[in-house]
N, C-alpha and C positions, 0 to 999 in steps of 0.2 A: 666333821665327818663328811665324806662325798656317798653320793648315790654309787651303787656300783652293778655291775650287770652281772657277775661274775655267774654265766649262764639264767642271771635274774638281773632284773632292773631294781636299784636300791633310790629313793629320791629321799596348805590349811589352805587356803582355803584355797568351800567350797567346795557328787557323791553321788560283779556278778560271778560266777564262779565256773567251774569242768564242764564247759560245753561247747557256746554259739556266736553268730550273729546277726544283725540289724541297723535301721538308723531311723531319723527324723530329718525335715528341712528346716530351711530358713527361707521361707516365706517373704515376699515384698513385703514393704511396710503397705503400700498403697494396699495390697490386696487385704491386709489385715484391720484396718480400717474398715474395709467395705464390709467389713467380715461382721464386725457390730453392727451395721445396719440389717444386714440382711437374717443375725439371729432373733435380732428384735422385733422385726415382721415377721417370723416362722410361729406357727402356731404349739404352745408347748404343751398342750392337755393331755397327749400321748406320752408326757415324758414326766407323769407324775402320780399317776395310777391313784389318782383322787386322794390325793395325801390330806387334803381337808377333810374327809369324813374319817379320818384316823385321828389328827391332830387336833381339830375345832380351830376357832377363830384365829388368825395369825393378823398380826400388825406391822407395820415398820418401827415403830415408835416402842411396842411391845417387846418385839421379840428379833428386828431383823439389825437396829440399829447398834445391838452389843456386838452381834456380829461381825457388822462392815467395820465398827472400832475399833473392836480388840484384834482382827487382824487383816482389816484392808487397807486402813489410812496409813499405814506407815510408808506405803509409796504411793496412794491413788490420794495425793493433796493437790493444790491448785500449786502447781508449781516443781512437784516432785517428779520423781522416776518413772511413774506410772502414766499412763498415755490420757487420763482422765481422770481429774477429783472423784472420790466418795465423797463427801462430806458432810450432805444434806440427801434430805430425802426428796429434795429437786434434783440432787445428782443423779441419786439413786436411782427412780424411778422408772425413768427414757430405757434405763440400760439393765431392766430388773430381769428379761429374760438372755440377756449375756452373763450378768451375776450369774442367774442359776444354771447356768450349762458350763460355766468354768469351775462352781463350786461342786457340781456333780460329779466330772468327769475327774477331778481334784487335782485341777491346772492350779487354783488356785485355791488358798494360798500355795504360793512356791513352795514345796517342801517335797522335793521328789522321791524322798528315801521312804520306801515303805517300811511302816510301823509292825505287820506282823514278821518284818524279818529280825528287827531288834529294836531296842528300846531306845533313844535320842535324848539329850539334852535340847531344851529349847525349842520341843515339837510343837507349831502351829497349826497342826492340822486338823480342821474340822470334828468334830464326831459324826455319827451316821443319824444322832437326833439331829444336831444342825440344820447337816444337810436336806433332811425332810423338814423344815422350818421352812429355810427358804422357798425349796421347793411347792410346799403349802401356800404359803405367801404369792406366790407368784402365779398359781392355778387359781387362787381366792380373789384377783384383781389388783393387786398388790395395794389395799387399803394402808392410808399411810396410819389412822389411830391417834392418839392423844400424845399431842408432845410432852405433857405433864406427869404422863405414866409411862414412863420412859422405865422399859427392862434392869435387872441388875445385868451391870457390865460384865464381861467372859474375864474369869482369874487372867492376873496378868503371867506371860512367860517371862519369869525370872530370870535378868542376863544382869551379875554381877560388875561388870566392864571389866577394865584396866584398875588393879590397887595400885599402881604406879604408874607414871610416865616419864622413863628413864632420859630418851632421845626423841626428838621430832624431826624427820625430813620431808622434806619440803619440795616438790619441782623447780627444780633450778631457775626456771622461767614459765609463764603462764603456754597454754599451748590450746589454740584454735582444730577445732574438728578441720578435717579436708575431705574426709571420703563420706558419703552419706550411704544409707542411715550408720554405717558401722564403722569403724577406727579404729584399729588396734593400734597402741603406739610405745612405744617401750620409753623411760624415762631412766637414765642415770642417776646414782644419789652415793655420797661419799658417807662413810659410816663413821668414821675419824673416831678411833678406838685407840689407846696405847699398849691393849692387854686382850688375854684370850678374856672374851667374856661369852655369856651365854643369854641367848633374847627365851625369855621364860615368857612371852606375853605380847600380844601384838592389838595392834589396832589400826585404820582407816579414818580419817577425815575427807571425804570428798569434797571439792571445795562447789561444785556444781553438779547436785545430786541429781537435778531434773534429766543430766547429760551424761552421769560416771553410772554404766552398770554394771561394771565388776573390776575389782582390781586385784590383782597379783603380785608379790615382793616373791624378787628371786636374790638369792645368795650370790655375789661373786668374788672367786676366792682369790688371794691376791695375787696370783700368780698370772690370773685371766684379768685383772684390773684395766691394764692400758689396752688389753683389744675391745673391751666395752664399749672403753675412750672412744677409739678408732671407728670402729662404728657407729657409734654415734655422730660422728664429725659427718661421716661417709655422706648423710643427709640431709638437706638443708633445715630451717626453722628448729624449734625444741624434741630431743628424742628422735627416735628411728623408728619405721616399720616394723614389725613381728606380730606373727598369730598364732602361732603354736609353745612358741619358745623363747628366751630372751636371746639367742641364737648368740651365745658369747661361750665358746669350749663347747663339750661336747655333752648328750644327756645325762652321765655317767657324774659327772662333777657339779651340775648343777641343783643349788640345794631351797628347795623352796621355806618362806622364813612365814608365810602366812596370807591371805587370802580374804578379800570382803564382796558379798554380790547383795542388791538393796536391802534391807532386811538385816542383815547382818550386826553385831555388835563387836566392840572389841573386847577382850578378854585373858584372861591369865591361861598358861599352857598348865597341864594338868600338873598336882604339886609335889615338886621335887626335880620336875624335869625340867630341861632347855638346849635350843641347840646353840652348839658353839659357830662360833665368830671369832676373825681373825685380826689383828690390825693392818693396815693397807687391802683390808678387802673393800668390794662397792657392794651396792643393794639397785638391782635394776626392777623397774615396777614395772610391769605391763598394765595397760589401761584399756578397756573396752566401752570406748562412746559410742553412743546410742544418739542420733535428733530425731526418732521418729516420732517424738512428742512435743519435739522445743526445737527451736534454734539454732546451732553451734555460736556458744559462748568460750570465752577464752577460761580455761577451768588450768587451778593450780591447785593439788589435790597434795594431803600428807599424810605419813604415817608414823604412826606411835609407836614405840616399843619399850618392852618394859625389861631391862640389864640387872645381869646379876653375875657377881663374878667367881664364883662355884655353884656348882648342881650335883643333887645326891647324884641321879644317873641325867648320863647325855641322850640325849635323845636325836631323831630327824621325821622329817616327813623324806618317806621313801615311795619311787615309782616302784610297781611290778605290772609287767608286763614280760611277755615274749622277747627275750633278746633277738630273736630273728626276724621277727615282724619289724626291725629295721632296717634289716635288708634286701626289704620287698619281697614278702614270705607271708603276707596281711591282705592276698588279694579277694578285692568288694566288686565283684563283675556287673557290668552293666546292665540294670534292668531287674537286678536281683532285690526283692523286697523283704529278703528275709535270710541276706547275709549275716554270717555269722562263725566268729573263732574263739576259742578257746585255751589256756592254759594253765599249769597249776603243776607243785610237787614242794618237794619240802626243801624251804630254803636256811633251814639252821643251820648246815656244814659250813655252807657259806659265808652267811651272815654273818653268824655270831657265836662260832667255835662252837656248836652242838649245844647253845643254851636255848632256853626258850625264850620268843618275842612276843612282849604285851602289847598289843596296839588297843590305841587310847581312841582318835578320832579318823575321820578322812574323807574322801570323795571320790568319785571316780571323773576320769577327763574323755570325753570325744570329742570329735566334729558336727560337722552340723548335719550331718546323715547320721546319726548315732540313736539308734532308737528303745532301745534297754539294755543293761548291766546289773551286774552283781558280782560280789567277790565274798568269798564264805571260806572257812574253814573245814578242810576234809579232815576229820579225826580219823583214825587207826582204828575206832571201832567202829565204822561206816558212817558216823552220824554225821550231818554235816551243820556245823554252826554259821548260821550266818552274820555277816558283817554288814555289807549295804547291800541295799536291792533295790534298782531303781526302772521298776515296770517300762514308765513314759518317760524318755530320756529328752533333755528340750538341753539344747549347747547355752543357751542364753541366761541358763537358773542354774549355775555351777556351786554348788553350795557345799560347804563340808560339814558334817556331823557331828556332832562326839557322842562316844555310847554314854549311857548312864551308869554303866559297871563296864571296865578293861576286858577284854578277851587277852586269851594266851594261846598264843599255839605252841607247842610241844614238840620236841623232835620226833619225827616219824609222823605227824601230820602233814598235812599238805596244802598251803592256800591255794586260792582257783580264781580266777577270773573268767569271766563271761561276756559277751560282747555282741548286738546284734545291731547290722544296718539295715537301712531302708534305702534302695537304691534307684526306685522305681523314677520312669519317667515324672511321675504328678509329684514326685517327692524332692525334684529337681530344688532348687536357689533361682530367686528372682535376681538378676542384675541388668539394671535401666531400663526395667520396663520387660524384659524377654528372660524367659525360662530359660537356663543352661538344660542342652542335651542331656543326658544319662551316659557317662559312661566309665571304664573300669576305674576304679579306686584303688588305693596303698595306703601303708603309711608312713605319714611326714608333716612336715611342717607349714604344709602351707592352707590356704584357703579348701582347697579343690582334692587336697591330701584326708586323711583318716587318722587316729587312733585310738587303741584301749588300753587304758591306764589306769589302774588304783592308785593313788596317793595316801597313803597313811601314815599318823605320827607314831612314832612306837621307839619302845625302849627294849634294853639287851639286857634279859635280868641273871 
């Protein structure tokens, strides 16, 4: 199947609706470094309305260490994706009033998609006792307690993996960061199939997690195979350039096969479904390296996927968005803090001959001025159901969802997307050392470019 615009944009991973928009930056590395020192000298007794005389005694040992376990270590290890170990409560400590003002503000954990717009598989995200736990803790002097009376650990989130691993590829050659902190780098990989088959299931192996923060597989279909090639070639060492797109055909044809950002597991597409695959097609990854924590190492990263060669229904992860917000019709003006577009109407004529579309999971995509989204369901009886909502939009925590129960839209609904930048001077991008100016935005594909996108997987029932 191809994505199609057909007055709609048709395209995993890695997550608003009739209205606006906004954005967020990308901040220096360097300034964000400085940025932990300077929360840990700020005084936080105003940022916690004496949550000890509510709570009583907080520990680390007690009550802060299931916590940081059950869901910080998974990238804050000595070594990992996160800019600093948890591990102990020597980590912990130094850095107890940055914990509590990322776990307040619910930077962290990553999990952008707000909970009361719908129900997630997989949700890491605090409760509001938690987060007056730490907060406790941290107003109390953050006592560390008896290592021996150590809390019960927090339920684990249940992530099944891959029941199979059909194909493994592999980066054709290892490949060295160039550009710091950030690298976007697009990688070729040959899928060497004889038969239509369909990837029911995907997965990521990073080969150098301290340095891979997000990785993308895009479909490419075999007709666009040797301009991949060609491209690729165009640039010297492993892979090409690309930031928005694997820039191989046009957005229309390009079919995304699945998605991992740290945290992430791999996993089966929801059962019964899968998208097809062709033979003589390629799978181009995008890679997003990070060394504002590590090094640049030379990382050769793979992905799994799990084949099968019929599906009850086919499926795809589809873009919507504004067909003409590609033709520079998305203008983000300078200085605006509180840009914002909108669209939405019913895409079943189109789609899927007047049947109704289940969507399963998805996410939403911006830039790095992108500062909240959402994409909901307008029902025909005003009510509007929502899909994702994603308040604090951050480009670097691209993550996709799955619901816990399918939504359906209906013909004569309407999906919507919602879009809002931050365009402001102080909301600029750091590049070597010096803010970029403020000024008009569009969108496209590049660095300095915008856009709003939903990506959802959905079937045609």
């Amino acid at each position: 199947m191809k994505y199609r615009i057909a007055l709609v944009l048709t395209l995993s991973l890695a997550l608003n609706a009739c209205g606006n928009e906004e954005s967020k930056s990308n901040k220096s590395g360097e300034n964000n470094v400085n940025n932990v020192n300077n929360v840990n000298n700020a005084n936080n007794a105003n940022n916690v309305n004496n949550a000890n005389n509510v709570i009583g005694d907080v520990t680390y040992w007690g009550d802060i260490a299931p916590i940081i376990e059950g869901r910080c270590t998974g990238c804050h290890t000595d070594g990992g994706i996160g800019p600093f170990a948890l591990e102990t409560y020597a980590d912990v400590q130094p850095l107890a009033n940055l914990v509590e003002q990322v776990v307040s503000d619910r930077t962290m954990p990553p999990f952008l998609a707000q909970g009361d717009c719908n129900e997630f598989e997989h949700d890491p995200t605090l409760s509001d006792e938690q987060v007056e736990l730490v907060s406790a803790w941290v107003e109390q002097g953050t006592p560390e307690g008896d290592p021996n009376a150590k809390g019960e650990p927090l339920p684990a989130i249940e992530i099944t993996g891959l029941s199979r691993i059909d194909r493994t590829l592999t980066m054709r050659e290892p490949y060295t960061p160039r550009n710091e902190p950030d690298d976007y780098r697009c990688f070729v990989m040959d899928m060497d199939i004889d038969q239509r088959m369909y990837v029911t299931g995907f997965g990521v192996d990073p080969d150098k997690d301290e340095i891979v923060h997000h990785i993308i597989a895009f479909y490419i279909p075999p007709e666009d195979a040797d301009l991949a090639e060609e491209i690729d070639a165009q640039e010297d060492g492993p892979g090409y350039t690309c930031f928005g797109s694997p820039r191989v055909g046009n957005l229309r044809d390009t079919k995304w096969l699945g998605s991992w950002a740290p945290g992430g597991q791999a996993g089966d597409f929801p059962e019964g479904t899968g998208i097809p695959i062709d033979p003589g097609s390629k799978v181009v990854v995008q890679v997003h390296y990070n060394t504002l924590g590590s090094d640049p190492v030379p990382d050769q990263s793979s992905l799994a996927f799990k084949l099968d060669a019929s599906v009850e229904k086919e499926a795809e992860f589809f873009l919507w968005a504004n067909p003409q917000w590609l033709g520079g019709t998305m203008p983000i003006r300078a200085g605006d803090a509180e840009a914002t577009h909108s669209f939405g109407f019913d895409p079943t004529p189109f789609l899927s001959g007047g049947r109704p579309i289940k969507f399963y999971d998805g996410f939403i995509h911006m830039h790095t001025l992108g500062k909240s989204a959402r994409v909901f369901i307008d029902r025909q009886s005003g009510d509007e159901d929502c899909l994702i909502n994603i308040p604090n939009y951050d480009f670097n925590w691209q993550q996709g969802v799955r619901f816990k129960e399918p939504k359906t839209l209906q013909p004569g609904d309407r999906l919507v997307i919602d879009c809002m930048w931050d365009n402001s001077q102080s909301n600029q991008p750091w590049i070597d050392g010096q803010q970029m100016m403020t000024q008009d935005r569009n969108w496209g594909d590049g660095t300095n470019d915008e856009m709003c996108l939903g990506v959802l997987y959905a079937t045609f029932e």
